[in-house]
N, C-alpha and C positions, 0 to 999 in steps of 0.2 A: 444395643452394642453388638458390632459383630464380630468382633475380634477382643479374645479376651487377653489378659495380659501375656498369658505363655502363646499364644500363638504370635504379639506381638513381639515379644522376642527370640521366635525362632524366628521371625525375619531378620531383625537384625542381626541375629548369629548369620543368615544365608548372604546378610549384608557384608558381612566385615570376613566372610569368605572370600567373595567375591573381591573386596578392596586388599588381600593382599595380595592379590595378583596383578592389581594394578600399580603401577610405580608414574606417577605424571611431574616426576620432582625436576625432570629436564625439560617440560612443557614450556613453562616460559623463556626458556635457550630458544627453546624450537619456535617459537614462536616470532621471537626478537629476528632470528635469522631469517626467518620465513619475510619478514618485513624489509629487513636491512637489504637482501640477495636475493628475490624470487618474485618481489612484485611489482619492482619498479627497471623497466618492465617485465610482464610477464607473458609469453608469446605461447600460442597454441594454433597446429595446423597453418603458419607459414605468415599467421598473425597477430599485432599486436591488439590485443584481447585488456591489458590493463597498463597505462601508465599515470605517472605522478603528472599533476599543474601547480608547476613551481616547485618549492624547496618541500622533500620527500621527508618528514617527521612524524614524532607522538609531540604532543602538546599537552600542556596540563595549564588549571587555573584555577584559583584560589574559589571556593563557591560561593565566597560570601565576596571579594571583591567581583565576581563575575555578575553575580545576580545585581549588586549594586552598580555596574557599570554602565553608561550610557547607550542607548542602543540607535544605531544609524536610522532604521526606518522610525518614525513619527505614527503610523498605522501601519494594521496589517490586518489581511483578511483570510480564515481559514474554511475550506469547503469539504464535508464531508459526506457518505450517502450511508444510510442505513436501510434495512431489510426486514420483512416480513421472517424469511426463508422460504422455501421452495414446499409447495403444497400441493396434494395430490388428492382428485376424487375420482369420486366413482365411476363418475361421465368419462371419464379418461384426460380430463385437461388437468395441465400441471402447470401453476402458478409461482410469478414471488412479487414482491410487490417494494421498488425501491425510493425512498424519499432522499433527495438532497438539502442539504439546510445551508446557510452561509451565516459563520460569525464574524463578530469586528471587534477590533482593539484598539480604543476605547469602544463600548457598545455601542449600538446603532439597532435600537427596536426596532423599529421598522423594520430596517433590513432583515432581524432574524427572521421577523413573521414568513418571510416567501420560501417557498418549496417550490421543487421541480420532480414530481411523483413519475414514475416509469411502473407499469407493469406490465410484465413477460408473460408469457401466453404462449404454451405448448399443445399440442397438440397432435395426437398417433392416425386419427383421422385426415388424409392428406385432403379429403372434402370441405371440412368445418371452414368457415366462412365465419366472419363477423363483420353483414354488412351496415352495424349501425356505427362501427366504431372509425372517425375519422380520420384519415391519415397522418403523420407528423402528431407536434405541439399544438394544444391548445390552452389558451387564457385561462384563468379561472380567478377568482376571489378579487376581484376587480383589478385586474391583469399582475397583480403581485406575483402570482404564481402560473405557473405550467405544470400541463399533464400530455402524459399517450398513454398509448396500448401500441406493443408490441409483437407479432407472433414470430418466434423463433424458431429455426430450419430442426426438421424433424430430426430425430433420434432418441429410440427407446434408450441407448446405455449413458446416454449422457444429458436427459431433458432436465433434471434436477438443477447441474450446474451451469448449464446454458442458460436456466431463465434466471437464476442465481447472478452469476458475473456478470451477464449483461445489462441485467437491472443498474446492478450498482456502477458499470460504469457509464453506460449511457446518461443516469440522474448526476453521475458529480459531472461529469465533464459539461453537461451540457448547460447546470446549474452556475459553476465556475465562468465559462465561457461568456454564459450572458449579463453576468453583471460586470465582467471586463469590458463589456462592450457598449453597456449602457457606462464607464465611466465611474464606476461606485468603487472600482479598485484602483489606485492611483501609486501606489508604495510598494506591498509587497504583497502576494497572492501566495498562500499555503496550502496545497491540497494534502489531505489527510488519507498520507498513503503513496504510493511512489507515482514517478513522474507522468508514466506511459501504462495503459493498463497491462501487466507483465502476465496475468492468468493469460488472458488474451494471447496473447501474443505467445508465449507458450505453446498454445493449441497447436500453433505452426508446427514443432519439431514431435507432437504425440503423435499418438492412435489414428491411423489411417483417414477414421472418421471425424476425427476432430481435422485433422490437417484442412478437408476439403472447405468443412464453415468456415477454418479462419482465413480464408480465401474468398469467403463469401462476399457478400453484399451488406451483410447487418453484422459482422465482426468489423470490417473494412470500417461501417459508418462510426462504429463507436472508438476507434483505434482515428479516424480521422480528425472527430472531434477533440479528440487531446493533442494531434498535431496543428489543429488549428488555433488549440487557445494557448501553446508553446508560441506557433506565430505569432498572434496576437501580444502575446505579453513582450517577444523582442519587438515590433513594433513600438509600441507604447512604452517601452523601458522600464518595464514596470515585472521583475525578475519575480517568477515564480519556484516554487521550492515542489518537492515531495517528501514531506515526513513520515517515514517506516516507523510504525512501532514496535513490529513484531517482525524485523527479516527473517528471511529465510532460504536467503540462497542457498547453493552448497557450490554454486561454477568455482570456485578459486582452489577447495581444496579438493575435486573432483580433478579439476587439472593438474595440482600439483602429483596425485595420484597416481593420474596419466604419465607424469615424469617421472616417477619411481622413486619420489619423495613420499615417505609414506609419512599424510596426514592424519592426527589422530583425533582430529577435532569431529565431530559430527555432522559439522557444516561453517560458514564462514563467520556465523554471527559468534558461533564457538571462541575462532579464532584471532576475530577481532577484540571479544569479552576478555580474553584469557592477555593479549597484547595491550591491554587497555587498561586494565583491573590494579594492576600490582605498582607500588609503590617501588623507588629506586632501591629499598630496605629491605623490600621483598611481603611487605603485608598490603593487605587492602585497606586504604583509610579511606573517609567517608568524607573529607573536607579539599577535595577537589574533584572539579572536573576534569577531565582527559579527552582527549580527540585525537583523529588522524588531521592529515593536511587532506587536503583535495584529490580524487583519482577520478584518470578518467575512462570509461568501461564500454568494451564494444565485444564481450561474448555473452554468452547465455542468453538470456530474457533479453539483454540489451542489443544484441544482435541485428535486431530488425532494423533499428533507429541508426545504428551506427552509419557514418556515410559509405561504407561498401552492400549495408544492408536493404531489403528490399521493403520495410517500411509497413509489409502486407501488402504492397499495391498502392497504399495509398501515394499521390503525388506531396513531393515535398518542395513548398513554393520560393521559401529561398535558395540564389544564387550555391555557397556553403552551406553543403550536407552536415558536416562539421558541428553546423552550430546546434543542431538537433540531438547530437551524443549525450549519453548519461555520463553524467559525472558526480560524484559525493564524496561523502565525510561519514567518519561514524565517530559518535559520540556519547561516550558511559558517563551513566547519570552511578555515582556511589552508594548515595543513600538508599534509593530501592536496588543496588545492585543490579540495573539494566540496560542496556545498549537498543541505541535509537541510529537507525540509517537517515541520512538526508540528501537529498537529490537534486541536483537544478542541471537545467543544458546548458551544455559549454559556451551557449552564446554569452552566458551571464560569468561565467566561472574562469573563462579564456580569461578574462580582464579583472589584474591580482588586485586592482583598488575594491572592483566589486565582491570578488572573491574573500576579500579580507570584511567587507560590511555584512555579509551575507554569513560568515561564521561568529565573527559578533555578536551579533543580532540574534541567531539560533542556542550560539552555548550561552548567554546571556538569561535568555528566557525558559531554559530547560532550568539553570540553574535559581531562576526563581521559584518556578515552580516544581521542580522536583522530579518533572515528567516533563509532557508533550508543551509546546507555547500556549499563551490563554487563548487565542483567537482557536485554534484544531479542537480545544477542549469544549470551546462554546458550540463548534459546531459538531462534533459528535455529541454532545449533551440534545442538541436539538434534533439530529437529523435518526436520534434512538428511535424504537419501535419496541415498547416494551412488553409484557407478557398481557396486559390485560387488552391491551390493544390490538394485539395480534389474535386473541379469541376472537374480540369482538369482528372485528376485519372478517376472520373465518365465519363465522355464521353469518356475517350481508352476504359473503359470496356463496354460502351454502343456499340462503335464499333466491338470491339471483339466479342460481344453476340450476335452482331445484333438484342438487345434488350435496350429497354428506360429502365432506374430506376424509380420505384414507386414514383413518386412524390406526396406531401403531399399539404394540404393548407399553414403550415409553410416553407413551399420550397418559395411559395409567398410571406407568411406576411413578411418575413425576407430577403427578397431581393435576392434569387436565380436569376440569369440572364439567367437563361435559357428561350430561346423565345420557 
């Protein structure tokens, strides 16, 4: 035990110090107006950065008629990628190693079996060469699955998240992409996690050095590939989503800030929890769900896609730029008390028949399950990389390398078994 009892309550005396100086009994005022007056629209720098699609509301529904509700699509398929994390040896090369997996709703074994594995490959030596490893995608396990190798653009302060991000998005998007196109998606496609990869794209507006990669050549291609299977999915009509679990923007009350609105939420998932959460009575009850209507979002991370934005370079093949914008919903689940972002482009969102199957369909199946829909669930269940596996991984490539991985003092405190 490391804390005995008095020192746990000197924290909470340091606690309930600190809470009387907070006063939040006007937050939900603040907040209701922040919705009603500030966000539809909401303009920054000479631009509209957030408007409503269609009638600008909070909606609520009942958990038990919603879960029991009939849901438009008939299947659905959820694509997620999972991670090694970013590893480091001796030799000087710094890996991570990304699997994507694809679930179905109803199952479809088969289909889980296939993976699309990516790994990233750093490198401080701008000499290192790997000439056994061959270019692009290759087949594997009697063509069920794909793999690469990757090497990604130098940089000591940033190699960790480079091989990190790009793993994971190069494996969903490319994972996603190809069973749209073999056909095996025909309903609804969920990728687990937002629409466009937004770290990515991010890069654009950071650190000097990041700016130049995300202008590169291997940011470009994986930033491409989600704009290619956005096209694909308005071709085929077949609307695709991105389910946030964990947002984290701050653009809304970062702007409102800028306005001299002084927000006091920590970021916008704050804002949307606290607009979200409370009852017309004023408590939080656990026996509905809550939503926004639909927005549609052309600042921050969203920026690039928007039709004035620059995409990263990539070309964007439809006529309407338009139809590429991010657009969502958020929607608080009660029971775990947590708020989920949802995404689709306005090619699907623009048109209120689809726009109305499409929240359906999502408040429908959070509220069966409590959380995320079954198809995202199946496919983060599948596309994990769990702890014993990730040892094992590390020791073939220590053998490979004929190099140890860097090991940390958290490799001990946390029970690494490695002797």
């Amino acid at each position: 035990m490391t804390l005995s009892p008095v020192h746990v309550d000197t924290i909470a005396y340091l606690a309930s110090a600190i809470a009387d100086g907070v006063d939040d009994a006007d937050h939900d005022d603040l907040a209701g107006t922040a919705w009603r007056d500030w966000l539809d629209p909401l303009h920054a720098d000479g631009r509209t950065v957030l408007e409503s699609l269609g009638d600008h509301e909070l909606r609520r529904t009942a958990v038990e008629d919603a879960a029991l509700a009939e849901r438009p699509f008939e299947t659905s398929h959820g694509v997620d990628s999972g991670t090694l994390n970013p590893t480091s040896f001796r030799n000087g090369l710094v890996l991570d190693v990304a699997q994507a997996a694809m679930g179905a709703e109803p199952t479809d074994l088969d289909l889980h079996g296939g993976r699309s594995i990516v790994v990233t490959v750093h490198a401080n030596d701008a000499t290192v060469v790997f000439p056994d490893v061959p270019d692009g995608w290759m087949p594997y396990d009697g063509g069920s699955s794909e793999r690469r190798v990757l090497k990604v653009p130098r940089s000591r302060r940033f190699a960790d998240e480079m091989v990190h991000e790009l793993a994971l998005s190069l494996a969903e998007s490319h994972h996603a992409r190809k069973h749209l196109d073999r056909g095996v998606v025909d309903d609804l496609l969920v990728l687990d996690g937002p629409l466009y990869p937004k770290r990515l794209l991010n890069w654009a507006t950071r650190d000097r050095e990041l700016r130049e990669v995300a202008h590169g050549e291997t940011v470009q291609e994986a930033v491409e590939t989600y704009v290619r299977l956005v096209e694909s999915c308005i071709e085929r009509d077949v609307p695709v989503l991105g389910f946030v679990k964990n947002p984290t923007s701050g653009f809304i009350t970062r702007t409102l800030d800028r306005k001299g609105i002084e927000a006091p939420w920590p970021d916008d998932a704050a804002l949307f929890t606290r607009l979200l959460e409370r009852r017309a009575d004023g408590d939080r009850g656990d026996d509905a769900i809550t939503f926004t209507s639909w927005l549609r979002s052309r600042g921050g991370s969203d920026r690039p896609l928007a039709s004035d934005g620059d995409a990263l370079g990539v070309e964007r093949r439809l006529a309407d730029a338009r139809r590429y914008e991010v657009t969502y919903m958020h929607v608080y689940e009660p029971r775990e008390d947590v708020l989920f972002k949802v995404e689709a482009p306005a090619a699907f969102t623009a048109d209120a028949d689809t726009r109305d199957r499409l929240t359906r369909q999502v408040v429908s199946e959070i509220a069966a399950e409590a959380g995320p829909p079954k198809p995202v669930a199946k496919a983060d269940e599948l596309a994990g990389i769990g702890v014993g596996e990730t040892e094992s991984l590390r020791r073939k490539f220590e053998e490979r390398f004929d190099s140890r991985h860097l090991r940390t003092y958290d490799d001990v405190r946390w029970g690494d078994d490695e002797s």
